[in-house]
N, C-alpha and C positions, 0 to 999 in steps of 0.2 A: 784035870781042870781044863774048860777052855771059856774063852770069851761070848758075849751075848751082845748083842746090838738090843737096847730098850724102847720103850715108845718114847724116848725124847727125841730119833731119829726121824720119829713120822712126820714126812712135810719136808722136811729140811734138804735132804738131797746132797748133803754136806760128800764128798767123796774123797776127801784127803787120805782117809784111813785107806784106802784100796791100792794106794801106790805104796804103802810102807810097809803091805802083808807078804812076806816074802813065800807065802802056799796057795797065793788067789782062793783064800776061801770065803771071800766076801760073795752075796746072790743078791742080783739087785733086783728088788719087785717093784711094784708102779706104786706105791709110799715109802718105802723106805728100802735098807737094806739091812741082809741078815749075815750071819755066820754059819757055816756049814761045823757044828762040833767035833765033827768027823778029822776035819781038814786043819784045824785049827791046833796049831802047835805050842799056844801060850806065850810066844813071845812077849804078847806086851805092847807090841809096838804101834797098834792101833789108838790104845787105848790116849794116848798124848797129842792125837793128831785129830780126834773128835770136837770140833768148836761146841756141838749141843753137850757134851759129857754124858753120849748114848751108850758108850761101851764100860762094859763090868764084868771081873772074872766071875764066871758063875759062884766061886765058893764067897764070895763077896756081894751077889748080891740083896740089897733090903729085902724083906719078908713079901713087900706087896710087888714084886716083879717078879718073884719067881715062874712065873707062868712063861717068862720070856725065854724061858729055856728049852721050853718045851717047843714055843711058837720057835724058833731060831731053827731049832732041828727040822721039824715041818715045811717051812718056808723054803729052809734052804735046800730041800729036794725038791721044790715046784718051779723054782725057779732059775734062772740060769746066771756063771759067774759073772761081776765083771771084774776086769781085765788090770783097769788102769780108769783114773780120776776121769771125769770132766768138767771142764771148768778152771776157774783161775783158784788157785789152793786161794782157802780161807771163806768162799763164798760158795754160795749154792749153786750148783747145776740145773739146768732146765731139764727136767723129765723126760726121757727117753718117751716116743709112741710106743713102742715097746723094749723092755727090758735088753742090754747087748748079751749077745750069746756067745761074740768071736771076739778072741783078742784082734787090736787094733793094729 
């Protein structure tokens, strides 16, 4: 099993879930952010820390999202980790020009 970021993430920029992933497998693209399933060890503990309620164990998720598993693996080799939040937890970050590639 591992976790999927959905499209309720798109836009939102919400980054809390990135401080609480103890394997950095979150990849931040320029709309959302994904999970690497590779990296991704099921803790769980993303999933409590999403204000949009974007994150869902793959074996949990609805019928019409399933595609987000696919998209998640994809994504999450195009693009690079990030590291740690930005932003005040709770609220949205302003959009990297481009995605971070280096911890901070």
């Amino acid at each position: 099993m591992a976790y999927v970021v959905t499209d309720e993430c798109v836009g939102c920029k919400y980054t809390d879930c990135v401080d609480v992933c103890p394997v950095s497998c979150f990849h931040e693209g320029p709309e959302m952010l994904y999970i690497n399933p590779e990296e991704c060890i099921d803790c769980n503990a993303c999933v409590a820390e999403c204000p949009p309620e974007a994150i869902w164990a793959d074996v949990d998720l609805p019928e019409d999202k399933f595609q987000w598993i696919e998209i998640n693996g994809e994504m999450s080799n195009k693009y690079p980790v990030i590291f740690e939040s930005r932003g005040t937890k709770g609220e949205p970050a302003e959009a990297p020009t481009e995605p971070s590639s280096q911890p901070s």
